[in-house]
C-alpha positions as CSV (number, residue, x, y, z in Angstrom):
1,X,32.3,-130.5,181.2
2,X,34.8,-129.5,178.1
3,X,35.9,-126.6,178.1
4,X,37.4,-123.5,175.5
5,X,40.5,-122.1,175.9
6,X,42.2,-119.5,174.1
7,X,45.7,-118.1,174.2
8,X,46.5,-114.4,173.3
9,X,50.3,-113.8,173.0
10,X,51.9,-110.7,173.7
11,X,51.2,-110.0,169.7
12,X,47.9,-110.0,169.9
13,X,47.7,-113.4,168.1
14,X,44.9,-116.1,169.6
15,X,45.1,-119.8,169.6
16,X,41.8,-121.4,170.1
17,X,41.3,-125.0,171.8
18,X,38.0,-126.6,172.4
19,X,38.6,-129.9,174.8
20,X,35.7,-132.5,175.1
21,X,34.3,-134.5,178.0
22,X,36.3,-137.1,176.5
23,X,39.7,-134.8,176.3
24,X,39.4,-133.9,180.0
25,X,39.0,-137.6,180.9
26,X,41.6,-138.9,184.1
27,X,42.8,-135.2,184.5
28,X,40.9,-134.0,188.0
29,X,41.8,-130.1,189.5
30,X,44.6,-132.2,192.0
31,X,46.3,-133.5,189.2
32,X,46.2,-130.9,186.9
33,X,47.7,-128.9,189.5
34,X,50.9,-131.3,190.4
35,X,51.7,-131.5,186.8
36,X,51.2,-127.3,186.3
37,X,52.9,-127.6,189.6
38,X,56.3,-130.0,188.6
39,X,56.3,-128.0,185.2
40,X,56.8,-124.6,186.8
41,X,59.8,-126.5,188.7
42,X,61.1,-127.8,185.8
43,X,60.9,-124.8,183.7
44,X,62.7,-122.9,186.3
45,X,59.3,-120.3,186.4
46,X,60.0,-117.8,189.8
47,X,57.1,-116.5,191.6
48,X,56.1,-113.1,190.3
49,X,54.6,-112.9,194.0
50,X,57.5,-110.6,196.2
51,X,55.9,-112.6,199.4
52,X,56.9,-115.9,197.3
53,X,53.2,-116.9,197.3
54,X,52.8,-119.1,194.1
55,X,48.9,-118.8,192.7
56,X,47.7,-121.3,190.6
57,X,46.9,-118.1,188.1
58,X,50.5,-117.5,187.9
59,X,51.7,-121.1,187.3
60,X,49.5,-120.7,184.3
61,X,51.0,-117.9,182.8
62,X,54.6,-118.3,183.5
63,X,54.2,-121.7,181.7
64,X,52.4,-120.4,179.0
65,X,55.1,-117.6,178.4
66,X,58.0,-120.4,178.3
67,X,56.4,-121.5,174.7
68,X,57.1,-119.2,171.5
69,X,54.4,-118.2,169.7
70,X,54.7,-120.9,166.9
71,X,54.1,-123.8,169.7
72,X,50.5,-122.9,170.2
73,X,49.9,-122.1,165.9
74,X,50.8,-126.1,165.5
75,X,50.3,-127.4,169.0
76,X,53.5,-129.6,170.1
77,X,52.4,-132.6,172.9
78,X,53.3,-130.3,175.6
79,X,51.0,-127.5,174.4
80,X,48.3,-129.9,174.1
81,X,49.0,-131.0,177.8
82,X,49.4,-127.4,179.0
83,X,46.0,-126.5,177.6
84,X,44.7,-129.9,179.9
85,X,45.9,-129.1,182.9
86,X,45.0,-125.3,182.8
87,X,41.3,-126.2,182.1
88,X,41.2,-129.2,184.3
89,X,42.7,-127.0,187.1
90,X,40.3,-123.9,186.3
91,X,37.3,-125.7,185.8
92,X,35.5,-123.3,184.2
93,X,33.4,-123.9,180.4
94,X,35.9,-121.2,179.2
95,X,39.5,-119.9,179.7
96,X,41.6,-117.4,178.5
97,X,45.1,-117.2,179.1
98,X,46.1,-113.0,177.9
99,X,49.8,-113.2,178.2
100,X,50.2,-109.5,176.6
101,X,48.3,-108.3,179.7
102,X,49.2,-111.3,182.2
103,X,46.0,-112.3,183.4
104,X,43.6,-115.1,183.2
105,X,39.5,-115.0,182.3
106,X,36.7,-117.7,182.6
């Protein structure tokens, strides 16, 4: 199942990415969630959870916020990877990632 998934910064601004069968290929939810997972680490992200509970929804969007703006206009490798594991990990046919109002939608 491919999926859509746009991006809406804080500006408003939408990035649109339409991933294939062929796109999502090798990534399952378990992997896509270790690399959203060792990303986060490596980012530095902190829980926005106060109890320290880390949701897959917020791995998501604390990645997504660590890119500026023109990263997702001219998608670097990383971008491209991002958008992967996000829909491999959601598994829905569409997925929004709102960072203005900090919330996912399928």
């Amino acid at each position: 199942m491919g999926c859509h998934v746009t991006i809406v910064t804080g500006k408003g601004e939408r990035y649109e990415f339409e991933l294939h069968d062929a796109d999502l290929a090798g990534m399952d939810a378990r992997k896509a969630q270790e690399w959203l997972g060792q990303e986060f680490e490596a980012a530095g992200c902190v829980p926005t959870n106060p109890v320290g509970k880390l949701l897959l929804a917020d791995k998501i969007l604390c990645l997504a916020k660590t890119q500026k703006d023109a990263a997702y206009a001219e998608p670097t490798p990383w971008v491209m990877s991002f958008v992967r594991a996000s829909a491999a990990a959601i598994g829905r046919a569409v997925l929004t990632i709102d960072l203005g109002n900090h919330s996912l939608g399928y």
